[in-house]
C-alpha positions as CSV (number, residue, x, y, z in Angstrom):
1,X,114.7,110.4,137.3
2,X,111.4,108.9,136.7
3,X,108.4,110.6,138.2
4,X,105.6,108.2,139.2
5,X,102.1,108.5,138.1
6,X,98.8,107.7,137.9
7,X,97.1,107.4,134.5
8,X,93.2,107.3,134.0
9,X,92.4,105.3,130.8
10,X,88.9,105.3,129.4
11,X,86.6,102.8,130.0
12,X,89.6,100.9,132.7
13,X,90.6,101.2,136.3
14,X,93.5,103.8,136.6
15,X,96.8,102.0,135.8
16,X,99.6,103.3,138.5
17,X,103.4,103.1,137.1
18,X,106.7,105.6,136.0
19,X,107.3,107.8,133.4
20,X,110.8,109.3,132.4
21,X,109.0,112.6,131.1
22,X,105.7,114.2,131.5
23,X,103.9,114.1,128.3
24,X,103.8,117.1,126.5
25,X,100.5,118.7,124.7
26,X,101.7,117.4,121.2
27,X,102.9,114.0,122.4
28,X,100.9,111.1,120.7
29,X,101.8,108.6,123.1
30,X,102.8,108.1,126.5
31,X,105.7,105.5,127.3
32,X,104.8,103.7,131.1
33,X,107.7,101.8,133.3
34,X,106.2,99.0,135.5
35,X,102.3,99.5,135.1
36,X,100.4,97.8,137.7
37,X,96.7,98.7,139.3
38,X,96.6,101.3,142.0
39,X,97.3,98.2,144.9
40,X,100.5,97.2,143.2
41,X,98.7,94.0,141.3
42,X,99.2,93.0,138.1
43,X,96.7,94.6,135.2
44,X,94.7,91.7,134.1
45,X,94.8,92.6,130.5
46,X,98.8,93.1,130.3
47,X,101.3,89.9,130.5
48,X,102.5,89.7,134.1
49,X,106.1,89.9,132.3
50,X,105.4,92.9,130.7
51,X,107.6,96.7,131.9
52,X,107.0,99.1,129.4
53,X,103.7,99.8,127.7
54,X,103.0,102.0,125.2
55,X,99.3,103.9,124.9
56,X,98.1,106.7,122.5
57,X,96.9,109.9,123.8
58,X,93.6,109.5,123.0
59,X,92.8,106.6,125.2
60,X,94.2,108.8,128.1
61,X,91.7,110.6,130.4
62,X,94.3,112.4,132.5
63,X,97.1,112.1,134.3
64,X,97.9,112.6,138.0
65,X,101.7,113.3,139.0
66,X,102.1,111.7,142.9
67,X,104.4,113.3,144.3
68,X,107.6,111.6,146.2
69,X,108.5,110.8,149.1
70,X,110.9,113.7,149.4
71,X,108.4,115.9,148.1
72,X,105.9,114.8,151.3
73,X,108.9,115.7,153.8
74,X,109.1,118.8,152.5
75,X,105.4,119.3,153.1
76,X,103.8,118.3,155.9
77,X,100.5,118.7,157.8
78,X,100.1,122.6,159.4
79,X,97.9,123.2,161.8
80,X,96.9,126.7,162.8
């Protein structure tokens, strides 16, 4: 199931999109399913036909996991 997620590249705006797995310590790359900017545009430096993109590690600030929409039922505002 792919988990969606929210990759900070240095020196670019964060690039929003799915992975199938989250990269491990030793991976060297990580593989991204539909990129697109955090508003669901089109990255101006990718081909608008373009799915999967490929980046090394090392151009990879960090990554944040978002969680689904499952995951937000399950968890919901508590007030005390």
């Amino acid at each position: 199931m792919p988990t969606t997620v929210l990759i900070h590249l240095s020196g670019e705006d964060p690039v929003l999109g799915e992975i199938e797995e989250i990269p491990a310590p030793g991976d060297t790359t990580v593989t991204v399913n539909n990129p697109r900017r955090r508003d669901g545009k089109d990255l101006p430096y990718i081909d608008g036909n373009v799915v999967t993109v490929v980046w090394p590690m090392h151009r990879v600030t960090f990554v944040e996991i978002l969680p689904t929409a499952e995951e937000e039922e399950l968890i919901g505002f508590v007030r005390e």
